[in-house]
VEXSE-130275 format. One line per 10 residues: number of its first residue (from 1); for each residue x, y, z of N, C-alpha, C, CB. Coordinates in steps of 0.02 Angstrom, whole numbers, always signed. Glycine has a CB too. Example, Ala and Ser with C-alpha at 12.3 -4.5 7.8 and 13.67 -1.06 7.14 Angstrom:
<atoms>
1> +660/-284/+390/+615/-225/+390/+660/-165/+390/+565/-224/+452; +642/-112/+354/+684/-53/+357/+645/+2/+394/+704/-30/+286
</atoms>
This chain:
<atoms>
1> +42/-59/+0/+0/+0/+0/+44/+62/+0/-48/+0/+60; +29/+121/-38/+67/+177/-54/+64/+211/+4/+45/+216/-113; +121/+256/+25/+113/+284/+94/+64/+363/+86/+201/+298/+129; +46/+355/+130/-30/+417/+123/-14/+478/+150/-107/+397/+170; -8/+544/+110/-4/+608/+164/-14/+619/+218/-28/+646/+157; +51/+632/+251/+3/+649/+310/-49/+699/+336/+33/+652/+347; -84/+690/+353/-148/+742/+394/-99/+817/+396/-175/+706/+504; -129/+871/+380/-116/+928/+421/-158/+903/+497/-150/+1006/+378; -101/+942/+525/-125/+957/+591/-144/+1018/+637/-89/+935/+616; -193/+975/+673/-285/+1013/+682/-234/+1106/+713/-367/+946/+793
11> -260/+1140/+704/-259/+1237/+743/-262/+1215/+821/-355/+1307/+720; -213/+1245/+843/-219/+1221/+927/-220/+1276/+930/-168/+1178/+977; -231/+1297/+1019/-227/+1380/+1031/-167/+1405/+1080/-300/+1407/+1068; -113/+1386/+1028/-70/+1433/+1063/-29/+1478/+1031/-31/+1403/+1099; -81/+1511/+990/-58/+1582/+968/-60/+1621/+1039/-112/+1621/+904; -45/+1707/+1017/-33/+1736/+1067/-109/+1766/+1093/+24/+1784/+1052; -115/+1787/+1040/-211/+1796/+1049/-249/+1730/+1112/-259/+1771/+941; -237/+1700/+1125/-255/+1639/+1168/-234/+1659/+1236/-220/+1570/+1145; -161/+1705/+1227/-150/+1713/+1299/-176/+1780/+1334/-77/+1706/+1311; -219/+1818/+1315/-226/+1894/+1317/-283/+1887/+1392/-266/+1935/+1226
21> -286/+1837/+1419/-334/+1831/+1462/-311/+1803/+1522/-382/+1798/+1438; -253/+1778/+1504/-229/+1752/+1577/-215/+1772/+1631/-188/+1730/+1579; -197/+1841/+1620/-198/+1873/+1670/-249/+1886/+1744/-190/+1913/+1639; -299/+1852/+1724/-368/+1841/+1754/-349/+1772/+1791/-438/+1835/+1694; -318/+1723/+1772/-308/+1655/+1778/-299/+1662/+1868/-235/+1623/+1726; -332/+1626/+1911/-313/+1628/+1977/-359/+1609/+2035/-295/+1686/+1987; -361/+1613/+2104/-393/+1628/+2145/-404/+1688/+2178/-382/+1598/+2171; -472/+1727/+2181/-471/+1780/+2205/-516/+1808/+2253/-468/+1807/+2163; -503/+1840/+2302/-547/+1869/+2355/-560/+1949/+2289/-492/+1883/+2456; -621/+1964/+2304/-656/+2021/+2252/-687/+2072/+2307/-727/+1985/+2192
31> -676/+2125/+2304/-698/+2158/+2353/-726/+2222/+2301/-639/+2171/+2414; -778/+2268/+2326/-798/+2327/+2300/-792/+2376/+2342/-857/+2327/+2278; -775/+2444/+2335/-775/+2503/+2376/-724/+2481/+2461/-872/+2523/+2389; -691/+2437/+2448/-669/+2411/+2504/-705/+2343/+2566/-661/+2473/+2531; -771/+2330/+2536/-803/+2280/+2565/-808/+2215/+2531/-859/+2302/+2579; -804/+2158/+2558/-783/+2071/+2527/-859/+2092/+2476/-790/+1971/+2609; -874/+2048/+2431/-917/+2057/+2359/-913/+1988/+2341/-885/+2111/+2295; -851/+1943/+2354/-849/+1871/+2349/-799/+1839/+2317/-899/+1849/+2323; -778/+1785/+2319/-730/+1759/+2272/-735/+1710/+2220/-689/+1738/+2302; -684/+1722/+2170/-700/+1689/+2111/-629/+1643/+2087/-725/+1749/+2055
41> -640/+1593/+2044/-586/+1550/+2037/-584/+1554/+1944/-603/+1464/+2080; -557/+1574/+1917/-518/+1562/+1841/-474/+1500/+1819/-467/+1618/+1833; -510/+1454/+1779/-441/+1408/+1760/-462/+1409/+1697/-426/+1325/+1794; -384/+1382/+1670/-391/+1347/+1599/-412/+1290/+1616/-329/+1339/+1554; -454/+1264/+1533/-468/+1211/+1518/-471/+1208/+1433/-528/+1195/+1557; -476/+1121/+1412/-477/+1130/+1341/-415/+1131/+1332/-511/+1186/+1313; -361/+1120/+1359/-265/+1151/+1331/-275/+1213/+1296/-213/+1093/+1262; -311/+1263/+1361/-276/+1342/+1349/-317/+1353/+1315/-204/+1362/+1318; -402/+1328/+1275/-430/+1352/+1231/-476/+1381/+1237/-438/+1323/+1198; -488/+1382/+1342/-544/+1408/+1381/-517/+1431/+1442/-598/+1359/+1394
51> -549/+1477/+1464/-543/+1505/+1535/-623/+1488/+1566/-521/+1599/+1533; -632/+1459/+1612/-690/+1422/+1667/-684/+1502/+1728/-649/+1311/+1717; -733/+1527/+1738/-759/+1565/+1789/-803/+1511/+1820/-795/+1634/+1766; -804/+1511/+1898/-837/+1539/+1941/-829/+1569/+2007/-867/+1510/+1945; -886/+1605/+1999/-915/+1670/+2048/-944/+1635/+2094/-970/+1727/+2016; -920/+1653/+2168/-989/+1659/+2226/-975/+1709/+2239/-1004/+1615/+2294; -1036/+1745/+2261/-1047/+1809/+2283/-1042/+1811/+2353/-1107/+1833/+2262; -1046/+1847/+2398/-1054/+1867/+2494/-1100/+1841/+2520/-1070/+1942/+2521; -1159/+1837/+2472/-1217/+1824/+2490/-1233/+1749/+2467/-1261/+1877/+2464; -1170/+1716/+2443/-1200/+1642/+2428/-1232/+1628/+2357/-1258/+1626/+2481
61> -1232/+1691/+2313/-1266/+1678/+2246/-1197/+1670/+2194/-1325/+1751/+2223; -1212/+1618/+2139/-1173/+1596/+2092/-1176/+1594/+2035/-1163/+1556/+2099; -1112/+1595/+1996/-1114/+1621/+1933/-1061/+1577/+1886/-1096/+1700/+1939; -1069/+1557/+1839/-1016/+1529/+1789/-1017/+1562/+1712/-1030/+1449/+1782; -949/+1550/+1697/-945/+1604/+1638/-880/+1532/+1578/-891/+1715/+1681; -885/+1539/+1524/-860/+1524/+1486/-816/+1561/+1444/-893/+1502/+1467; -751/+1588/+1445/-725/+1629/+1404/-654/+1585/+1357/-704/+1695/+1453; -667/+1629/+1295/-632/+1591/+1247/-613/+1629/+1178/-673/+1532/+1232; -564/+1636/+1146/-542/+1674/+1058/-578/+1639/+1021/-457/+1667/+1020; -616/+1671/+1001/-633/+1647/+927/-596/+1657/+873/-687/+1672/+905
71> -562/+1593/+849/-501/+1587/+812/-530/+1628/+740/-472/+1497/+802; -614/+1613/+712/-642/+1642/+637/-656/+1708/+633/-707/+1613/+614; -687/+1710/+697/-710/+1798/+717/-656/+1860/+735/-757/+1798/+791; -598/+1810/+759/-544/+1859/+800/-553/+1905/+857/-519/+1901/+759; -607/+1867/+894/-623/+1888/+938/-646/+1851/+1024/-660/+1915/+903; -640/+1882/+1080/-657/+1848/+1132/-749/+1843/+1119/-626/+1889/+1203; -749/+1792/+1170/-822/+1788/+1206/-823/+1753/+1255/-876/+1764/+1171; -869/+1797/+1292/-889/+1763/+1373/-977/+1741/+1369/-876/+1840/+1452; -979/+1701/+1399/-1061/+1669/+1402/-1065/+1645/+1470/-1081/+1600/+1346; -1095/+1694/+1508/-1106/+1690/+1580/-1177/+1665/+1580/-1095/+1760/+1621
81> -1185/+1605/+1644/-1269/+1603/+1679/-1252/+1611/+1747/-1321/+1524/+1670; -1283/+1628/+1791/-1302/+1618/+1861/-1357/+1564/+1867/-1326/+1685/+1893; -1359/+1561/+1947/-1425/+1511/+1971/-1482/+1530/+1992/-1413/+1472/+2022; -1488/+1587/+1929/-1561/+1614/+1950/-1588/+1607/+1887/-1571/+1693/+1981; -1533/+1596/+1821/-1543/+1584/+1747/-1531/+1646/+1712/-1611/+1559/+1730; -1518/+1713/+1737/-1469/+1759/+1720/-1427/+1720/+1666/-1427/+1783/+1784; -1428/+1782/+1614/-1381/+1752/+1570/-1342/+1807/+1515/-1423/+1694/+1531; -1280/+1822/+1505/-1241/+1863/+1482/-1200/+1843/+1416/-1205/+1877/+1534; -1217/+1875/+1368/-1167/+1847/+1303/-1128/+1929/+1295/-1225/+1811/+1208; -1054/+1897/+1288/-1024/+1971/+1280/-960/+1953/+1229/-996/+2010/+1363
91> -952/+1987/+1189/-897/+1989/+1116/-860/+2053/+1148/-942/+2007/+1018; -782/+2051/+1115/-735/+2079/+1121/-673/+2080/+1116/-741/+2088/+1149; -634/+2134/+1140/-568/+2100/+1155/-515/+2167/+1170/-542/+2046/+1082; -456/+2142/+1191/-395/+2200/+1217/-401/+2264/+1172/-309/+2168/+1207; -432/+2305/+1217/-411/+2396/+1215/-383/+2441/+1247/-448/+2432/+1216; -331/+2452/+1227/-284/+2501/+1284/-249/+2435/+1341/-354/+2574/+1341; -278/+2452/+1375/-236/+2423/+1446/-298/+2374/+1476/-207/+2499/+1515; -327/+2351/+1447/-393/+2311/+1459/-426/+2278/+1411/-438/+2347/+1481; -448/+2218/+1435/-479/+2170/+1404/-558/+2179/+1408/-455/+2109/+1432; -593/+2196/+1359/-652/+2238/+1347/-716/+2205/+1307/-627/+2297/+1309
101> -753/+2195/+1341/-821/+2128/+1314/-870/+2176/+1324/-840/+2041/+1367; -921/+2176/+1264/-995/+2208/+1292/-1046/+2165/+1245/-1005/+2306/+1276; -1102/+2175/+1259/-1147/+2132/+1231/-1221/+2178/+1267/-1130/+2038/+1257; -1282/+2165/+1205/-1341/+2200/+1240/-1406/+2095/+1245/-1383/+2300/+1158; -1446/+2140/+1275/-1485/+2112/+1311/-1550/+2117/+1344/-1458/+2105/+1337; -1607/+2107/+1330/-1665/+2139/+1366/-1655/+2147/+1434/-1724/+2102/+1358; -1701/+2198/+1473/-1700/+2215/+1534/-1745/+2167/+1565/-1715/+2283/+1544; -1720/+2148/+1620/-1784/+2067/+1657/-1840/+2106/+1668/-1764/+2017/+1754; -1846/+2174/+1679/-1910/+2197/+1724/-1934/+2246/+1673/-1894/+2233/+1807; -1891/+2283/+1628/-1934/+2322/+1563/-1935/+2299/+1521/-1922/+2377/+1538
111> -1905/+2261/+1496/-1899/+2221/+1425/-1857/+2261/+1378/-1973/+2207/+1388; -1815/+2317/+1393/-1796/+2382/+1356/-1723/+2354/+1341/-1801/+2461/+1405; -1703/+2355/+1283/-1621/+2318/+1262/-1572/+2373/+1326/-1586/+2342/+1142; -1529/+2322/+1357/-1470/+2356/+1377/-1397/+2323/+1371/-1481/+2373/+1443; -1376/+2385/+1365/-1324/+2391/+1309/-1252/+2359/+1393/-1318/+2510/+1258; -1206/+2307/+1394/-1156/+2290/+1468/-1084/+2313/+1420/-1156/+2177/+1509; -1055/+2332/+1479/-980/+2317/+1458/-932/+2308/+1508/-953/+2367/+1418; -901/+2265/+1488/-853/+2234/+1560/-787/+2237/+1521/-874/+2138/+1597; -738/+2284/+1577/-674/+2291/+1565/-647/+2262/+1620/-653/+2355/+1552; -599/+2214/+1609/-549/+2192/+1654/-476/+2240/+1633/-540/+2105/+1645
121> -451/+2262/+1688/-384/+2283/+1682/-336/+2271/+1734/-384/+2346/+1673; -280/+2222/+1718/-213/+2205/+1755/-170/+2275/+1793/-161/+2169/+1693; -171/+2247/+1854/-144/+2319/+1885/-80/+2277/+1910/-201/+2368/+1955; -10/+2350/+1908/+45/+2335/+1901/+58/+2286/+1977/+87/+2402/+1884; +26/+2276/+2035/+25/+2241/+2087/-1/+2162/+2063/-19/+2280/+2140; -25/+2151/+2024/-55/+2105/+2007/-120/+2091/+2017/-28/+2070/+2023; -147/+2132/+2050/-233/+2126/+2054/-281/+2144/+1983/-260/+2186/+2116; -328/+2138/+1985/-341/+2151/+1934/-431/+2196/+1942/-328/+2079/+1895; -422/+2250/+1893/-498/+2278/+1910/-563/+2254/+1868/-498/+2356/+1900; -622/+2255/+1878/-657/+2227/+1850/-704/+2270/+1850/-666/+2173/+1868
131> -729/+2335/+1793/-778/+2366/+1792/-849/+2345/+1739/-749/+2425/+1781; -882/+2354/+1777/-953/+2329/+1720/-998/+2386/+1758/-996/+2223/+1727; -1005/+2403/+1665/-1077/+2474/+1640/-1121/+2433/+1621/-1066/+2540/+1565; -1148/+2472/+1618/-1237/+2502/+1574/-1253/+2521/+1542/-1277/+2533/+1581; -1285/+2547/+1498/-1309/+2579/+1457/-1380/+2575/+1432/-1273/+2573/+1419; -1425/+2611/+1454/-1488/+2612/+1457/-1556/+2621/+1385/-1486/+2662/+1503; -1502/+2683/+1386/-1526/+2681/+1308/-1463/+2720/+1264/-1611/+2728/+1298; -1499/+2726/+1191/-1430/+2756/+1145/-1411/+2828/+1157/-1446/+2754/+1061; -1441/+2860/+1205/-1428/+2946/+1223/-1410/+2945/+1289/-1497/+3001/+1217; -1428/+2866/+1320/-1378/+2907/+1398/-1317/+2884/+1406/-1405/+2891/+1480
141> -1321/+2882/+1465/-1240/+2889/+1508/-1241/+2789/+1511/-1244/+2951/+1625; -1176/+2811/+1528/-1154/+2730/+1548/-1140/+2756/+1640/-1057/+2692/+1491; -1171/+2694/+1671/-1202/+2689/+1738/-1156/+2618/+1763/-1299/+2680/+1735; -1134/+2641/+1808/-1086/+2576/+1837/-1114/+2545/+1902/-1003/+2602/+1856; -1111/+2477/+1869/-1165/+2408/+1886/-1112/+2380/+1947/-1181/+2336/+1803; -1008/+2366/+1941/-984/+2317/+1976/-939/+2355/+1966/-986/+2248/+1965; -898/+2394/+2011/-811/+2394/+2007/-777/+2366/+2065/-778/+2470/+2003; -756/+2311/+2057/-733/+2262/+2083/-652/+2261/+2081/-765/+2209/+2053; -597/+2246/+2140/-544/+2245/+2144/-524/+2145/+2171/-530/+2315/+2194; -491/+2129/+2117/-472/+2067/+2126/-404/+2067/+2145/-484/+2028/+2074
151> -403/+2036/+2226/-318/+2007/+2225/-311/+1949/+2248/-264/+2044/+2267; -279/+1912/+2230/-248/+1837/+2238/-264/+1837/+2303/-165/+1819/+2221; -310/+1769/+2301/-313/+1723/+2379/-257/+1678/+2389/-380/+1670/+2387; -224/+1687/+2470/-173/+1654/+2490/-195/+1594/+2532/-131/+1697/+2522
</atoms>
C-alpha cells in the first residue's frame, strides 16, 4: 500500500491571541468600595482554549462564565449564567490596557435592550480591576453596575 499524506495538523490555541486573558487566571478574594463582594476561581481548560469562571458572591449567589478566542471571528467571548438563569453573552477583546467585552440584552423587568460592558484591567501589583456598565438607552450615560478589585487568595 502507497504511503498516504500525512494529515495537516488540527489549529491548537497557542497563538498569542489565546493568551490575552490570563492574566485573570487565579484565585481571588473580590472586594468593591473596600467591602468582601466574593470570590471567584479562573482556570484553563480545553489546553488553553478556555478560561472556566466561577463566581460566589457574599451572599452565597453563583455564577459561571465560559471565556474563549474565537479563532474565525478574532475575537473573545464570554457566556455567563447564574443560578437564578441570568444570562450574559459578551464579544470583544484587548483595548488600551484592558480586556473589553460588551454585549446588549433585554432588561428582566422592562424588557428595554441594555447595552453591558465589562473591562478587566491588570494592575501593576497584580490585582486586577473589574468594571461593568450600562447603558440604558442610545442617548444616555453609561451607569456603573460592579467595580470590583481582585487580588490573589493566599
Amino acid at each position: 500500500m502507497a504511503d498516504q499524506p500525512a494529515a495537516a495538523a488540527a489549529p491548537r490555541c497557542s497563538a498569542p491571541e489565546y493568551r490575552q486573558f490570563d492574566f485573570w487566571i487565579g484565585r481571588w478574594r473580590v472586594t468593591e468600595g473596600g467591602q468582601p463582594a466574593g470570590q471567584n476561581v479562573i482556570a484553563t481548560d480545553l489546553e488553553g482554549c478556555a478560561l472556566l469562571e466561577s463566581w460566589t458572591a457574599v451572599d452565597g449567589s453563583r455564577g459561571r462564565s465560559l471565556n474563549y478566542f474565537d479563532r474565525a471571528l478574532r475575537r473573545w467571548h464570554q457566556s455567563w449564567i447564574d443560578e437564578r438563569g441570568g444570562v450574559l453573552e459578551l464579544d470583544g477583546g484587548w483595548s488600551g490596557a484592558s480586556m473589553v467585552l460588551e454585549g446588549e440584552r433585554p432588561d428582566a423587568q422592562s424588557g428595554t435592550h441594555v447595552r453591558h460592558r465589562i473591562a478587566w484591567t491588570p494592575n501593576a501589583d497584580g490585582s486586577v480591576r473589574q468594571h461593568w456598565q450600562v447603558l440604558k438607552t442610545p442617548q444616555g450615560a453609561w451607569e456603573t453596575v460592579f467595580d470590583g478589585l481582585y487580588q490573589r487568595a493566599r
